[in-house]
C-alpha positions, 0 to 999 in steps of 0.5 A, a space after each residue: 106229338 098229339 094234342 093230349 101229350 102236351 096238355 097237363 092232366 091232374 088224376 083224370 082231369 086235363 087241365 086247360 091252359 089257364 088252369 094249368 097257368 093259374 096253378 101256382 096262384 091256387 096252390 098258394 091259395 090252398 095253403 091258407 085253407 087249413 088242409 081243406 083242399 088240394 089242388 086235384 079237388 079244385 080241378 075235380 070241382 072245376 070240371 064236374 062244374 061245382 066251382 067257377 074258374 075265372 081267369 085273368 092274366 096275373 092272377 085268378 079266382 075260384 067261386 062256388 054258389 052256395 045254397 042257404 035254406 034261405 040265401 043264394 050266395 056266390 062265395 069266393 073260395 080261393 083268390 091269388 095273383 095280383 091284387 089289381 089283377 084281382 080287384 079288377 075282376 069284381 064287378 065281372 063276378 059280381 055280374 055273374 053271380 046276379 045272373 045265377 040268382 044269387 042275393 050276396 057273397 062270400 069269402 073266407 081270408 086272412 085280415 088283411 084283406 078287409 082293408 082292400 075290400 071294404 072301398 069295394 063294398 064288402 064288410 067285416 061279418 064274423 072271425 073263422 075259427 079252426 082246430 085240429 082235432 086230437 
């Protein structure tokens, strides 16, 4: 059996190991962003290098930069695994994220994640509001 048989492909993407392995961690994700994104659109950003992939054993993040007229922020689109294994991941992204000249970050999640990220220096900015239109 060849290399290629045994790796998993999305659409026209070949996934590697990790994010074949993180997955689940980021379709659980998906389901919080309202119909926004499904898993082959992660992949398709990943690969075309418009969203970062950070791995790590038990869980994994998905960033993308975004660029303000004013403001270059690095925003944290999807996140799941272990808490631990994820607040540990922090300073790394943050590293990064000033390397690429961004000045903050960003993310969208339910409330409950304001209690865990506030210690980490993160605060409470605004409420994400959504509806569907009819």
């Amino acid at each position: 059996m060849n290399d290629m048989s045994q790796k998993m492909v999305v659409g026209e993407f070949v996934l590697s190991d990790d994010l074949a392995r993180c997955r689940p961690y980021i379709e659980d994700a998906l389901e919080y962003c309202n119909g926004t994104h499904e898993f082959e659109d992660i992949v398709k950003g990943i690969a075309e290098s418009k969203m970062q992939f950070w791995p790590a054993p038990r869980g994994c993040m998905v960033t993308e930069i975004v660029v303000y007229p004013r403001k270059k922020v690095l925003n944290i689109f999807l996140a799941g695994g272990d808490l631990d294994q994820l607040k540990d991941m922090n300073d790394a992204i943050n590293a990064w994220a000033i390397e690429q000249g961004c000045t903050g970050g960003s993310l969208t999640g339910r409330v409950g994640w304001k209690k865990v990220l506030e210690p980490m220096g993160w605060k409470l900015a605004h409420s994400h509001f959504v509806k569907e239109t009819e």
